[in-house]
C-alpha positions in Angstrom: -14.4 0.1 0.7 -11.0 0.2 2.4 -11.8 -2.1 5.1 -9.7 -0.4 7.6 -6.7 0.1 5.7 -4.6 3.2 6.8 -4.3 6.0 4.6 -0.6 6.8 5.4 1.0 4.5 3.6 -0.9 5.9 0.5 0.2 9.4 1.3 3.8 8.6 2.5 4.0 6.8 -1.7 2.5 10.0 -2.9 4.9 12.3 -0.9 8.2 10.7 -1.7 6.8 10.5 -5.3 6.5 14.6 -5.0 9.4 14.9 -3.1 11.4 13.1 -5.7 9.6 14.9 -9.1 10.2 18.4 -7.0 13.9 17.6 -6.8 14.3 16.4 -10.6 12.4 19.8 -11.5 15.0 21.9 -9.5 17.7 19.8 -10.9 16.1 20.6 -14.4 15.5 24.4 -13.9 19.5 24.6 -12.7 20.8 22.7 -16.0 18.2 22.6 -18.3 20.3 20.4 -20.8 19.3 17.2 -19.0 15.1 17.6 -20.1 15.2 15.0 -21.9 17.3 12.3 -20.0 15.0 13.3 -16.4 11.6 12.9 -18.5 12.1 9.2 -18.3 12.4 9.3 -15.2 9.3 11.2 -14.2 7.0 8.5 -16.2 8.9 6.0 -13.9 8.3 7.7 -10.4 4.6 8.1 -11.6 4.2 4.2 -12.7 6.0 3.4 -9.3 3.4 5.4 -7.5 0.7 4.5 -9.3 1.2 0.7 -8.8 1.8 1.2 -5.0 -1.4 2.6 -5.4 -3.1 -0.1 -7.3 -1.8 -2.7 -5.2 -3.0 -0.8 -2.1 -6.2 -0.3 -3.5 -6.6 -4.3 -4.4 -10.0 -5.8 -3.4 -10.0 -7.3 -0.5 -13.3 -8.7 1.1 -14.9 -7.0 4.3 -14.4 -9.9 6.8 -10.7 -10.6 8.2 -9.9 -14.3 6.3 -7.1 -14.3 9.3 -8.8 -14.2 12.3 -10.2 -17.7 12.1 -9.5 -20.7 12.0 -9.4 -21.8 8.1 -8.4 -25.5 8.5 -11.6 -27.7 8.2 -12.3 -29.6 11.1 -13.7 -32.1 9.0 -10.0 -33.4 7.8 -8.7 -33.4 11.1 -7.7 -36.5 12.7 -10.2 -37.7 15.7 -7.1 -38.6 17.0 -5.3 -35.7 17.5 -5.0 -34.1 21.2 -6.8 -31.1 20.3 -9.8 -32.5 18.3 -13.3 -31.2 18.9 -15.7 -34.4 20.4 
């Protein structure tokens, strides 16, 4: 389903994501006057997050569509250096 995608870069998202809500929650235990400007700020770390992870998770299909060649040979030019005969 991944099609060889590394799972780091998923986890590195989700553990600055943590990182950064554990920081706002000790910054909202200390002075708990600011609840209601850090909420915001939560939703928008975890809509961050999750459209890293949406984007990572994208479909992709299961062969590589850059390891060939994707310019027909049929438009080519007979007579270019390169061309097939």
């Amino acid at each position: 389903m991944f099609y060889g995608r590394g799972l780091r870069q998923l986890f590195i998202a989700w553990g600055v994501a943590f990182v950064l809500m554990l920081g706002l929650y000790r910054i909202e235990v200390v002075i708990p006057a600011l609840h209601d400007m850090i909420v915001p700020v939560y939703w928008i770390i975890v809509g961050a997050t999750a459209f890293v992870t949406l984007r990572w998770l994208r479909a992709r299909s299961p062969k590589d569509r850059r390891g060939e060649d994707r310019r027909r040979k049929s438009r080519r030019s007979d007579s270019a250096p390169d061309a097939e005969k």
